[in-house]
PALODO-224734 format. One record per residue: residue number from 0; x, y, z of N, C-alpha, C in turn; residue in one letter. Coordinates in steps of 0.2 Angstrom, whole numbers, m for minus. Layout:
<sites>
(NUM, (X, Y, Z), (X, Y, Z), (X, Y, Z), A)
...
</sites>
This chain:
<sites>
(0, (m12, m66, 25), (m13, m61, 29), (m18, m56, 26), X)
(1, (m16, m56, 18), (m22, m50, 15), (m27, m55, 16), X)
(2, (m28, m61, 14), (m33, m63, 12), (m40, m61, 20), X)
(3, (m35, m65, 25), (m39, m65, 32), (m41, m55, 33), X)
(4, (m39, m51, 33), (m40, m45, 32), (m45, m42, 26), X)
(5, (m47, m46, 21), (m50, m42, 18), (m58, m45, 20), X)
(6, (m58, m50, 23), (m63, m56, 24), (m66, m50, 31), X)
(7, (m63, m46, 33), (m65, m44, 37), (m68, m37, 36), X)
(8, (m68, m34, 32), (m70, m29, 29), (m75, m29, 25), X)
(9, (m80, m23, 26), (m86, m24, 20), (m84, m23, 13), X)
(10, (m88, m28, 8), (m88, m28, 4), (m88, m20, m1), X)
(11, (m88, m15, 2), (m90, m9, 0), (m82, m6, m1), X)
(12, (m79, m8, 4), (m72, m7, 5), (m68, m11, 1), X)
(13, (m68, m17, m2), (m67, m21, m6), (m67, m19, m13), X)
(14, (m73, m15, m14), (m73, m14, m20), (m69, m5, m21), X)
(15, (m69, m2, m17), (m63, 2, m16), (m56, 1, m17), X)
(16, (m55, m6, m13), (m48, m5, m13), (m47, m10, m21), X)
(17, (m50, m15, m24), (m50, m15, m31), (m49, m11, m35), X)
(18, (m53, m5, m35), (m51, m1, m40), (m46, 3, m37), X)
(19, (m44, 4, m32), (m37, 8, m31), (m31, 3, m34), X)
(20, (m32, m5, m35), (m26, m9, m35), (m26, m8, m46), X)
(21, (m34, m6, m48), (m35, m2, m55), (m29, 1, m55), X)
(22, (m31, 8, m51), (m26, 13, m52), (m19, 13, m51), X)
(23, (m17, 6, m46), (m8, 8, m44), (m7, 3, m52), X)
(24, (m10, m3, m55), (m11, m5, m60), (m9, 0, m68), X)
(25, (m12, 3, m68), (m13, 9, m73), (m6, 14, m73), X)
(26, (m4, 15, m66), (1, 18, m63), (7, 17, m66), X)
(27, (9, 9, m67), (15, 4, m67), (14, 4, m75), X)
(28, (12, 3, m75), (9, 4, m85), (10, 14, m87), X)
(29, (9, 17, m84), (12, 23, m86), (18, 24, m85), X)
(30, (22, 21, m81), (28, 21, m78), (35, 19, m85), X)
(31, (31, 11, m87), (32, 5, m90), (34, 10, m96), X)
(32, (27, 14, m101), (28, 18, m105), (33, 23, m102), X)
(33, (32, 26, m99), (40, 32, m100), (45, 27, m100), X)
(34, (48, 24, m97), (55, 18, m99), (53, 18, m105), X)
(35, (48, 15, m109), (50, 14, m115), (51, 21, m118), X)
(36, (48, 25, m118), (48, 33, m120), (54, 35, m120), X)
(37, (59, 35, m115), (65, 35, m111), (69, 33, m115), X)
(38, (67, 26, m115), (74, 21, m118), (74, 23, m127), X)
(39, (70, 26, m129), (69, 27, m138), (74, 33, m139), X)
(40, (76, 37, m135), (79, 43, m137), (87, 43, m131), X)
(41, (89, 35, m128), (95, 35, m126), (97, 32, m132), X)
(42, (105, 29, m129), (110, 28, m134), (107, 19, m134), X)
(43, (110, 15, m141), (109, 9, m140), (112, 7, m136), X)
(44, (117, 9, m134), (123, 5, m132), (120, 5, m122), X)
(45, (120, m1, m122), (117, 1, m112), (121, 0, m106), X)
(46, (122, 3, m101), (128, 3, m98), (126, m6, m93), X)
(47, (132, m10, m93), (132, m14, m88), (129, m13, m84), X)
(48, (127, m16, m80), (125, m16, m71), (130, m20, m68), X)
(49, (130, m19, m61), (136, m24, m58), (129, m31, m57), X)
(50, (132, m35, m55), (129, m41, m55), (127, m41, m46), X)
(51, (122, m43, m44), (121, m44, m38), (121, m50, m33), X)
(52, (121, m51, m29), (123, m56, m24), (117, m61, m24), X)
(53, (117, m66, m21), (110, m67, m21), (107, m66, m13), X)
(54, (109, m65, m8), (109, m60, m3), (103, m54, m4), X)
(55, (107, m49, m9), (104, m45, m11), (98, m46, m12), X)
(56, (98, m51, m19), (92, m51, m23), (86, m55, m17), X)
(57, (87, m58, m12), (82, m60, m8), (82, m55, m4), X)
(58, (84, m51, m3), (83, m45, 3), (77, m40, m3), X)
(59, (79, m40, m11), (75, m36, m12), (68, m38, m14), X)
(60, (67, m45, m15), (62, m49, m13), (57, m49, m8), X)
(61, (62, m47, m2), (57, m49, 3), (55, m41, 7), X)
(62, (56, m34, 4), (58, m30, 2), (52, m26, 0), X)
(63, (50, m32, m4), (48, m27, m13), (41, m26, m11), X)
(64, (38, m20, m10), (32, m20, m9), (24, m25, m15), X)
(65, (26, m25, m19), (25, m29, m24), (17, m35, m23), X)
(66, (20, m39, m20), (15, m46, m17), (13, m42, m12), X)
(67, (16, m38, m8), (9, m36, m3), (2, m33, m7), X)
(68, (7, m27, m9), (1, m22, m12), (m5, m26, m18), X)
(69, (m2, m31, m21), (m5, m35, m26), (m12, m41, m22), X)
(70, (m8, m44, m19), (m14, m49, m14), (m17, m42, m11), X)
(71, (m15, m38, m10), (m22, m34, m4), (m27, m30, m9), X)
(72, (m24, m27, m14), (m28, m23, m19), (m30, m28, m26), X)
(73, (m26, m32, m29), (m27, m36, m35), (m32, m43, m35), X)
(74, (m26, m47, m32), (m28, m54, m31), (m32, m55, m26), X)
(75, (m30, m51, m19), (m36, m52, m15), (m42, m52, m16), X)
(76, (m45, m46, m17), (m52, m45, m18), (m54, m49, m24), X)
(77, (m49, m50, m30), (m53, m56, m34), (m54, m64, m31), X)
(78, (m50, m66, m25), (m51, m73, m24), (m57, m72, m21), X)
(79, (m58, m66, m14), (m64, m65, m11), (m70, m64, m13), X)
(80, (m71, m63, m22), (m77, m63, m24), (m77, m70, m27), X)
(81, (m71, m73, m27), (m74, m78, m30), (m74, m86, m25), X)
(82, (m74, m83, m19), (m75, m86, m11), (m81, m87, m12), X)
(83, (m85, m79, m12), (m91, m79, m10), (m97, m81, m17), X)
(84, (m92, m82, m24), (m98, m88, m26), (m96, m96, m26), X)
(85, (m90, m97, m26), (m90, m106, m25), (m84, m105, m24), X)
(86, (m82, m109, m17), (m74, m110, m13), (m70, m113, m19), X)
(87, (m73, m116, m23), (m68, m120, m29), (m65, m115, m34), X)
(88, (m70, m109, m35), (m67, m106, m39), (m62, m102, m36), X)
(89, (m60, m100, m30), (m57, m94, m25), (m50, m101, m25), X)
(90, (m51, m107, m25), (m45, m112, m24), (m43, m114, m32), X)
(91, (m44, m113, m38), (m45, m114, m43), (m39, m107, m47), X)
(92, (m43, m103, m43), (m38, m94, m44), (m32, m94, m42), X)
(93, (m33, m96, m36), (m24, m96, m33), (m18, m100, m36), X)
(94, (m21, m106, m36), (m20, m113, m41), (m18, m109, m48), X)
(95, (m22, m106, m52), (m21, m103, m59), (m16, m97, m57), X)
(96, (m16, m96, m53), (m13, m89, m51), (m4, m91, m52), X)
(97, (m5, m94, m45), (5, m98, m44), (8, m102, m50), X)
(98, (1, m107, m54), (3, m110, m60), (8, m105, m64), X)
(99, (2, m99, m66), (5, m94, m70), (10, m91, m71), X)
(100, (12, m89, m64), (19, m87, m61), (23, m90, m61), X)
(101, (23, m96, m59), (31, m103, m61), (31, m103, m70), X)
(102, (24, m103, m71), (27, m103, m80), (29, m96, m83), X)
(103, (27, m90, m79), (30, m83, m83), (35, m81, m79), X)
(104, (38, m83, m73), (44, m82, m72), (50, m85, m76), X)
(105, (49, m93, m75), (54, m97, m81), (52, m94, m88), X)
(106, (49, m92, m91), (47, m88, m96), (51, m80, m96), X)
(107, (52, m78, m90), (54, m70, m88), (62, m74, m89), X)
(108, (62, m77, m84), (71, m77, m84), (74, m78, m93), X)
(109, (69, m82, m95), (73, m87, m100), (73, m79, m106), X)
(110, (68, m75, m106), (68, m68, m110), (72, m64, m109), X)
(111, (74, m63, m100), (79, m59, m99), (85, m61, m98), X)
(112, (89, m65, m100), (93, m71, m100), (95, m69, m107), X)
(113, (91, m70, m112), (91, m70, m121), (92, m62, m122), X)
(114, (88, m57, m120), (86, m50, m121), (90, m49, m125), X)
(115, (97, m48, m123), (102, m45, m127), (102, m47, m135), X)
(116, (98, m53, m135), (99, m55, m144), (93, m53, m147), X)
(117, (89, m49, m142), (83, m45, m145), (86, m39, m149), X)
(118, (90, m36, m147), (92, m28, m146), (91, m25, m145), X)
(119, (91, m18, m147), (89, m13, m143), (80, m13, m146), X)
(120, (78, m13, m150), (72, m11, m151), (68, m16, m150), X)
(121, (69, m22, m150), (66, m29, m148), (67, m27, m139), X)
(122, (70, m26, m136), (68, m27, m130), (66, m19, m127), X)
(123, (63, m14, m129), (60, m9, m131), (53, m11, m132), X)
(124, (51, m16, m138), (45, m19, m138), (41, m22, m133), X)
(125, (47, m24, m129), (46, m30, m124), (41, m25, m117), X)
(126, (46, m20, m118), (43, m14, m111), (35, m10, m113), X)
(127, (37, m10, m120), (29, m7, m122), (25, m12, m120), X)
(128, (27, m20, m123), (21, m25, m123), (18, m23, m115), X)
(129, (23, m25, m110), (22, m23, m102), (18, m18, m103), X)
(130, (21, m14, m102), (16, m7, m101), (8, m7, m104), X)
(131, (5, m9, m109), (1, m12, m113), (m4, m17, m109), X)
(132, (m2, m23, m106), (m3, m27, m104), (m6, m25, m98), X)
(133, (m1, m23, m92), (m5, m17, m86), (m9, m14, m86), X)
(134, (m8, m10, m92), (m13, m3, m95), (m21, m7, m96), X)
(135, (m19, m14, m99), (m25, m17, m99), (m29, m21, m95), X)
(136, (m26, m22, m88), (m26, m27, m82), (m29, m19, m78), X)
(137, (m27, m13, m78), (m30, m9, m73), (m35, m6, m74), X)
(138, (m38, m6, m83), (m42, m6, m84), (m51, m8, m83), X)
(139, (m49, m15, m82), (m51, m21, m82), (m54, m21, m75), X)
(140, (m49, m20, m70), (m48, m19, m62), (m55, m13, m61), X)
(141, (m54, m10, m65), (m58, m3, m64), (m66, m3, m66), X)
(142, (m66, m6, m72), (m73, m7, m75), (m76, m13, m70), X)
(143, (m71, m18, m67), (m73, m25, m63), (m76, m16, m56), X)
(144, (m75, m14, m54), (m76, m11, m48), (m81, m6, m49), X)
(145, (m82, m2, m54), (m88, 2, m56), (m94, m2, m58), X)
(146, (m94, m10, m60), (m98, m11, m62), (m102, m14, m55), X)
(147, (m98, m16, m51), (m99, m19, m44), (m103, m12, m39), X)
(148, (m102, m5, m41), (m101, 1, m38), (m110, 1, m41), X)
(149, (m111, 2, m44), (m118, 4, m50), (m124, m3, m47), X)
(150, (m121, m9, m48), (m122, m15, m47), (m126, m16, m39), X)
(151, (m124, m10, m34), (m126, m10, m28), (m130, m7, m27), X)
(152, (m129, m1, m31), (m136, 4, m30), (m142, 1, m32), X)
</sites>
């Protein structure tokens, strides 16, 4: 649906909503650091969570604003520009994209699955590296958008 939707809008708009997906990018990366900032001055010791259903977990799934806002601001705009220089590469991205995500989800589970044998500053690290990683994908998002913004003129 993002993708038919963005196909539909001037490129002008595209390069806006890019850098807006920069900024909610940047956003999640400063978030990522306060938890990590947060967690360095609680106690080691971390209160359990109740365990969730999986009911639940597919409710917040489908929920999660997450995939929308991402395909419309992130992913989308990038297949779309890379639509309009060769469909291989726009089929090539999605393909790299979902790859990446079956392999960093079984990667995520198997991390957070183990965490506990990280301890507490090991899975501390873990939140920085995120936040870092964001930090560097929204900036990325941004220079990709300013440089497209200048590129026009």
């Amino acid at each position: 649906i993002a993708l038919i939707l963005l196909s539909r809008v001037p490129e002008s708009f595209q390069i806006v909503i890019r850098a807006a997906g920069g900024l909610l990018l940047l956003y999640l990366a400063w978030a990522s650091y306060r938890n990590w900032q947060e967690s360095v001055f609680q106690d080691s010791e971390q209160s359990e969570s109740a365990p969730r259903t999986l009911l639940q977990a597919v409710m917040v799934n489908l929920l999660n604003p997450n995939p929308y806002l991402g395909w419309s601001l992130v992913l989308g705009p990038a297949v779309m520009d890379a639509w309009q220089k060769d469909r291989t590469y726009a089929v090539v991205l999605i393909a790299a994209f979902y790859g990446t995500m079956v392999v960093g989800l079984a990667g995520t589970i198997f991390l957070f699955g183990s965490a506990n044998r990280l301890g507490p500053r090991g899975r501390r690290g873990v939140v920085l590296l995120s936040a870092g990683i964001l930090a560097a994908l929204g900036i990325c998002q941004l220079v990709l958008s300013f440089l497209d913004i200048f590129g026009a003129i």
